[in-house]
C-alpha positions, 0 to 999 in steps of 0.5 A: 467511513473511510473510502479508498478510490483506486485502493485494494483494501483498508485495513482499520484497527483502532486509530491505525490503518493499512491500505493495500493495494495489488499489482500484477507485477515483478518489479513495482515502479513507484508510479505503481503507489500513486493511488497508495500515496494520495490514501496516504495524503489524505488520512495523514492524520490518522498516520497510515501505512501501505503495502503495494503486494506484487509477483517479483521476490524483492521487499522494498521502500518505494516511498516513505510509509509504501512497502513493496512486498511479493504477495507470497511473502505475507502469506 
């Protein structure tokens, strides 16, 4: 069982996994990803991956494995 504090959402597919989380935000700082980050950190053997989603137009690495997306975009 996998339990996110502070996480929007975790995708589980096989060995892989996509936590998400979404901010109301034009412009994502990377204090935005802490919680994405300590996800990161803590399944790191499971290799996953995050997505922040926000309200801005620009894609961006904000840290390694934590994309920044407008929620737009992936719709």
């Amino acid at each position: 069982m996998i339990t996110a504090i502070g996480v929007s959402l975790v995708v589980e597919s096989g060995e892989h996994l996509l936590a998400i989380e979404v901010k109301a935000r034009t412009r994502p700082r990377l204090s935005d990803a802490a919680n994405l980050r300590v996800f990161l950190s803590e399944y790191a053997d499971r290799k996953p991956v995050a997505m922040l989603l926000h309200t801005g137009e620009t894609t961006e690495w904000l840290a390694p494995n934590v994309l920044a997306v407008p929620w737009w975009r992936i719709l």
